[in-house]
C-alpha positions in Angstrom: 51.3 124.4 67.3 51.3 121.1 69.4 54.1 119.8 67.2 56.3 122.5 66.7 56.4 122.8 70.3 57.0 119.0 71.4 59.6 119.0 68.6 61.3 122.8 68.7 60.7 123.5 72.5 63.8 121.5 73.8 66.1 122.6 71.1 65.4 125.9 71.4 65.4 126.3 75.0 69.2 124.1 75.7 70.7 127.2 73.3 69.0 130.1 74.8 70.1 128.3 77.9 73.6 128.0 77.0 73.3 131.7 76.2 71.8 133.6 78.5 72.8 131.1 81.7 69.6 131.3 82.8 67.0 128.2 82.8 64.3 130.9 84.0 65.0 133.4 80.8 65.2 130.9 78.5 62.4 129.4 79.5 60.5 133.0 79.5 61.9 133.7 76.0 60.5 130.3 74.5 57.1 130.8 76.4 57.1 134.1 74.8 58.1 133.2 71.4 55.2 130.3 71.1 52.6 133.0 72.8 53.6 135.3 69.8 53.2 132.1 67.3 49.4 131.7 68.8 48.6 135.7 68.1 50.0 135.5 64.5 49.8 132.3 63.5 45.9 131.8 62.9 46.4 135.3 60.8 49.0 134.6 58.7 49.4 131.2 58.7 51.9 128.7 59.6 55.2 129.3 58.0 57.2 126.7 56.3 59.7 126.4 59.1 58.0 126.7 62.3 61.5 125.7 64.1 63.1 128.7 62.5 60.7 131.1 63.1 60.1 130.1 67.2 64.0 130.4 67.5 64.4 133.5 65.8 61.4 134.8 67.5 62.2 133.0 70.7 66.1 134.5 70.4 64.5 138.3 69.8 63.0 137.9 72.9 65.9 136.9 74.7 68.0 140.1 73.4 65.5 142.5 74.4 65.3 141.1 77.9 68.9 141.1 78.1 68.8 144.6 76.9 66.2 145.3 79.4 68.5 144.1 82.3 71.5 145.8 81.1 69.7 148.9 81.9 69.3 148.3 85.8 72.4 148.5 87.1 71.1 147.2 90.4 69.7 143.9 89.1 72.3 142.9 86.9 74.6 143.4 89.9 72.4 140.7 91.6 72.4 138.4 88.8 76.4 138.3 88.5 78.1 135.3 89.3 81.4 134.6 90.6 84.0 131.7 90.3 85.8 130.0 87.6 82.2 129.3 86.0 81.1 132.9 85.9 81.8 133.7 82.0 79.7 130.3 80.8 77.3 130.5 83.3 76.5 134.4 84.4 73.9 136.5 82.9 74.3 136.9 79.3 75.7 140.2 78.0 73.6 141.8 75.3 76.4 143.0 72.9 77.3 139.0 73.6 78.4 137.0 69.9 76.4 134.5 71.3 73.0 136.4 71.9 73.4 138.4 68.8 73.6 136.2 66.2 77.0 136.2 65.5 78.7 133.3 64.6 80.5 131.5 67.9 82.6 127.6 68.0 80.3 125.2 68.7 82.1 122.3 70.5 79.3 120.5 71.5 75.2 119.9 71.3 73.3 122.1 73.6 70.8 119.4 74.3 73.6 117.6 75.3 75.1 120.4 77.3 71.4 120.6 79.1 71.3 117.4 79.6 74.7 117.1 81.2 73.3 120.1 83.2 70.5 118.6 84.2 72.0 115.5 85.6 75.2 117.2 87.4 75.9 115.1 90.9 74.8 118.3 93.1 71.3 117.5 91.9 68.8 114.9 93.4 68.4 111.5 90.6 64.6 112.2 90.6 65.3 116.2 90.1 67.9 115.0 87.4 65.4 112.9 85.4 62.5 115.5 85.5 64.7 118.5 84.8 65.2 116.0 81.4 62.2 115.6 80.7 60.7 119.5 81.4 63.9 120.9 79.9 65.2 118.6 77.0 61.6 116.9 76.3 59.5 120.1 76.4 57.1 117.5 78.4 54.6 120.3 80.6 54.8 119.7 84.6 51.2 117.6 84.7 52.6 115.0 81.8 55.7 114.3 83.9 53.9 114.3 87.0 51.9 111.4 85.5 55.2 109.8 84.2 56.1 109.9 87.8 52.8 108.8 88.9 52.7 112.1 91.5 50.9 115.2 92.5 51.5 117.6 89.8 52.5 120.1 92.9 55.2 118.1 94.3 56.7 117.5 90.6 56.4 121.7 90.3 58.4 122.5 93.3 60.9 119.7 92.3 61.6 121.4 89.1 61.5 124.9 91.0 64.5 123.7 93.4 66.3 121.7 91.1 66.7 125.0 88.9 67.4 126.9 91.8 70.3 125.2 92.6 71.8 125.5 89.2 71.0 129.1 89.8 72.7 129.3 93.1 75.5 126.8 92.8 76.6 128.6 89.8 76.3 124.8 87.8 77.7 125.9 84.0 75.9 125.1 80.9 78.6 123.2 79.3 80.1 119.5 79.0 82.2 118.7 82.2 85.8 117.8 81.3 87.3 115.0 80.5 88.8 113.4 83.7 85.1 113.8 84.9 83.0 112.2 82.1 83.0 109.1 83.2 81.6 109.8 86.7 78.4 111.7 85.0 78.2 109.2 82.6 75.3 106.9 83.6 72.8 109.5 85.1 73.4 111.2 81.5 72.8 107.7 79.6 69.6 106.9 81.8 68.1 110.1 81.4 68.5 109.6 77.1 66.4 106.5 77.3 64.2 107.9 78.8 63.5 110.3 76.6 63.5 107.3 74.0 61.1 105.4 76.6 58.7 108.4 76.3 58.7 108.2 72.4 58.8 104.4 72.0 55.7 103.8 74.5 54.4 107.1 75.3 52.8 108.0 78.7 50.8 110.8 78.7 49.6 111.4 75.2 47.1 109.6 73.0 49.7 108.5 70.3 51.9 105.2 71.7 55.4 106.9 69.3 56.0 109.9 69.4 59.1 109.6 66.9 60.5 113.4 67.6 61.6 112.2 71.1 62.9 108.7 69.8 64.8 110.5 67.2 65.8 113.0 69.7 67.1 110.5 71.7 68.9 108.4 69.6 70.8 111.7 68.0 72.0 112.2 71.5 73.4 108.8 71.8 75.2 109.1 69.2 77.0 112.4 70.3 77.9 110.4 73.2 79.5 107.3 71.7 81.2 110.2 69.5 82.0 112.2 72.6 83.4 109.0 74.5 83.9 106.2 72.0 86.1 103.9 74.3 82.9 103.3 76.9 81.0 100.3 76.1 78.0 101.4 78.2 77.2 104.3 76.0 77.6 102.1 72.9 75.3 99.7 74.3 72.5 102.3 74.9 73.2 103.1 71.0 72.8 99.9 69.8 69.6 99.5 71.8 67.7 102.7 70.9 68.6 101.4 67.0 67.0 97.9 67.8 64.1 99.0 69.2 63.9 102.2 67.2 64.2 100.0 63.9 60.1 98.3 64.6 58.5 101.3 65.4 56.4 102.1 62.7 55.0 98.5 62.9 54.6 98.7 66.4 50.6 100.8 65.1 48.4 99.9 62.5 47.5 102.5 59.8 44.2 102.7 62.4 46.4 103.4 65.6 46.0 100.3 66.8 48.4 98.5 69.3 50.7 95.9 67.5 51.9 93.1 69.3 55.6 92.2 68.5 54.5 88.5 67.3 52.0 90.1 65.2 54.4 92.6 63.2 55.3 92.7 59.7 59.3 92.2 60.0 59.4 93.5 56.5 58.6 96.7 57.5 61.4 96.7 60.5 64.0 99.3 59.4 67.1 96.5 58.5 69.7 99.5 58.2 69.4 100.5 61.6 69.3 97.4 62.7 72.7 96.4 60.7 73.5 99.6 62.6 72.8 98.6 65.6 74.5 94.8 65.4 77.8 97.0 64.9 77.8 98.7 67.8 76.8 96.1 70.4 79.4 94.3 68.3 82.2 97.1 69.4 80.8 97.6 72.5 81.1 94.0 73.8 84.9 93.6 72.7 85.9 96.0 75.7 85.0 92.7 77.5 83.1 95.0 79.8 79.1 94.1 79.7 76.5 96.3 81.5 72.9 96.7 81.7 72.4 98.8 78.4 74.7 96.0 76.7 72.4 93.4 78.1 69.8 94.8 77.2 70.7 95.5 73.4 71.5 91.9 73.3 68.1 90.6 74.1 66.6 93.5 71.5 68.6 92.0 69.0 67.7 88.3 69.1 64.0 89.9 68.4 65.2 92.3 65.2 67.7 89.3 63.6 64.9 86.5 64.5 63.4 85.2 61.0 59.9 85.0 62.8 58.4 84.9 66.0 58.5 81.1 66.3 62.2 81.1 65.5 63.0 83.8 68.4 65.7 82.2 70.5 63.7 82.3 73.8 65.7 80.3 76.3 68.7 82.8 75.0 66.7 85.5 75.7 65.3 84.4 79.4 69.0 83.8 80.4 69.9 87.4 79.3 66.7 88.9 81.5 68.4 86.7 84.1 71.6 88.5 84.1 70.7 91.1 83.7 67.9 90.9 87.0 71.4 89.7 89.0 73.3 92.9 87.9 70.4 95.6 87.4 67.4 93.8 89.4 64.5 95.5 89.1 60.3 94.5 88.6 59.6 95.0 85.6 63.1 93.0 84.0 61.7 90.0 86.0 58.2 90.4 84.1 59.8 90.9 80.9 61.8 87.3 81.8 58.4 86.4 82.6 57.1 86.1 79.2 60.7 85.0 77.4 60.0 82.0 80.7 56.3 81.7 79.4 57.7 80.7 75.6 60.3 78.5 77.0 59.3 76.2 79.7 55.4 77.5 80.0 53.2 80.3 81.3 52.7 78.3 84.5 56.4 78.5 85.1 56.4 82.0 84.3 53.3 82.6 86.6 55.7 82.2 89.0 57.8 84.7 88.1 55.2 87.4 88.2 53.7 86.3 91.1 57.1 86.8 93.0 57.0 90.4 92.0 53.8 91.0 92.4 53.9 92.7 96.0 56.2 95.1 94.9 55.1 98.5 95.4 56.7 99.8 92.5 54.3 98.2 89.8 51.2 99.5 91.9 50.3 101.7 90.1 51.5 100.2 86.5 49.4 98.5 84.0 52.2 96.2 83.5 52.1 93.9 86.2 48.3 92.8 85.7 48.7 92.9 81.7 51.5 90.3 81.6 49.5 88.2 84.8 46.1 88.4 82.3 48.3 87.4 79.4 49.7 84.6 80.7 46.3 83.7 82.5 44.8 83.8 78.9 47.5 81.2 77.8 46.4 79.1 80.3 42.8 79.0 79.6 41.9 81.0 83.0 39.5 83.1 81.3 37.3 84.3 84.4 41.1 85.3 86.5 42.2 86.7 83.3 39.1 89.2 82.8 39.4 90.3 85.9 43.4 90.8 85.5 42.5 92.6 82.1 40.5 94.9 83.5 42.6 95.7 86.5 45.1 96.5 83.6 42.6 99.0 81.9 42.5 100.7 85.4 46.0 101.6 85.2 46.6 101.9 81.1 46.7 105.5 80.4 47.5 105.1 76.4 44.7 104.9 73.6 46.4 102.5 72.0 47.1 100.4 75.3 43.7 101.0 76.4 41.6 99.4 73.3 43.7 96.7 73.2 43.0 95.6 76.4 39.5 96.4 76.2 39.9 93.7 72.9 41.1 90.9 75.0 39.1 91.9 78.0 36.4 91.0 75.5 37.9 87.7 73.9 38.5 86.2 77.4 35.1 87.1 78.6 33.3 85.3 75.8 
């Protein structure tokens, strides 16, 4: 049940939503259709396509609710809309093509759709990102309140407003026009890496990948390099998703156990995406027009093309982190240079780096900032500081995976 929601939830939801106009309804219709799945499911089994049968059931739902309101003539009233968005974004008519199940044009993904929902300029950034990850994710209001690292009530009234206003402001349930892609473009391409983010190194959940939301992700880049080819940004975040996506299954032992990237078997890296990957980085760099996701796929590809780990090209590597603190500065790029400094010039020199950071309120309440201080402690033969840096680190871990392997060099440094 777990999985067919975290996998069917999202999908299910961004069509109803496109149908009916209504995040509220849809949302009903898919709570609905998995409350139905619990009553039947333990009686007659699980059927062979879960996905099928929630959006089917899901869709039922949705018709007889529609059907339901096209009976009160006072409500439905209420719920029209008006303007030029009224026909994609009002209520949903129940002798609607789209609501039952005939066939209609489809001109573009309705995750994407949602998602360019979700992230339209009338909406607050942080509203934007957890609408994403409720909406297009299927993560529940406590997870992303935890991904936030927030009361779960202030992350529930943020999703509340945020679809209030789509509600109000009449915000349509469509791809915005050309002329005003590009505008919408990088709230759209930061809220698909996150969603990668939250399958590559999970959160909230016991499992470090969860591969539906990296494969989620990674589909939706590609609709956006196909929906705007000529924008190297959106390339870039392609080519990055394929690098990292390409050593995930080494990333955990057959045990679940954390695996460090200098402890992988490259063998088992998937080489076609990263081929894949090289090629677009490769087109998106020729529109001589580098950004952050660009950056950023460079560095991941020195890691997939490197023959081992002592043949990464490290000082190529800290200079990238370098440009790319100068035109994207943020903490945790500078501890990430951190350890590319540590294997070329020395984890003293890259103590330095962390310790700059290390006041910054934004990694307070991270694991990150004392995991890559113990690391580099370790290195140094600091074993006492680095204890006590390891287990400030399992404070803040919230992972399984992350968890025991800190415990394990909690343990090795402490003798």
């Amino acid at each position: 049940m777990e999985r067919a929601f975290r996998s069917e939830s999202g999908r299910v939801l961004a069509t109803l939503a496109r149908q009916l106009g209504d995040l509220d309804a849809a949302e009903d219709a898919v709570q609905e259709a998995f409350a139905e799945a619990m009553r039947t499911w333990p009686r007659r089994g699980v059927p062979d396509n879960p996905g099928a049968w929630i959006t089917t059931t899901a869709r039922n739902r949705a018709i007889d609710g529609a059907r339901r309101e096209s009976r009160r003539e006072a409500k439905e009233k209420a719920a029209m809309r008006t303007g030029p968005d009224a026909q994609s974004s009002g209520p949903a008519d129940p002798g609607d093509p789209s609501i039952d199940g005939s066939p209609e044009p489809e001109p573009a993904d309705d995750q994407l759709r949602l998602i360019f929902t979700c992230c339209h300029p009338a909406l607050a950034p942080a509203s934007q990102v957890a609408l994403t990850l409720r909406l297009v994710c299927g993560l529940q209001t406590v997870e992303i309140a935890r991904a936030f690292l927030q009361p779960e009530a202030t992350v529930a009234q943020r999703l509340v407003r945020a679809k209030a206003k789509i509600r109000t402001a009449a915000i349509p349930f469509r791809v915005p026009p050309a002329h005003l892609l590009p505008e919408r473009l990088p709230p759209v391409l930061a809220c698909i890496y996150l969603v990668f983010s939250e399958g590559y190194a999970a959160t909230t959940v016991d499992e470090l990948v969860r591969r539906e939301l990296c494969d989620e992700a990674t589909r939706l880049g590609r609709l956006v390099v196909e929906l705007m080819p000529d924008e190297p940004e959106a390339r870039g975040l392609l080519a990055l998703l394929l690098m990292h996506d390409s050593r995930r299954d080494a990333r955990v032992s057959a045990g679940g156990d954390l695996v460090l990237l200098e402890d992988q078997d490259r063998s088992s890296w998937d080489h076609d995406r990263i081929a894949e990957g090289t090629a677009e980085l490769e087109r998106a760099l020729l529109r001589r027009r580098p950004g952050p996701y660009q950056l950023q796929a460079a560095i991941a590809g020195l890691h997939a093309t490197a023959s081992s780990w002592a043949n990464t090209d490290w000082p190529q590597i800290a200079a990238l982190y370098g440009e790319l603190g100068r035109v994207a500065p943020s903490p945790v790029v500078e501890l990430n240079r951190a350890v590319a400094v540590a294997f070329t010039e020395g984890p003293a020199a890259a103590l330095d780096v962390v310790d700059a950071v290390a006041d910054d309120p934004r990694l307070a309440r991270t694991h990150l900032l004392p995991a890559t201080r113990a690391d580099l402690l370790r290195r140094l033969g600091r074993r006492d500081e680095a204890a006590d840096a390891y287990r400030a680190a399992l404070a803040l871990a919230r992972t399984g995976p992350e968890r025991a392997f800190l415990e394990r060099r909690r343990d090795e440094v402490a003798g």
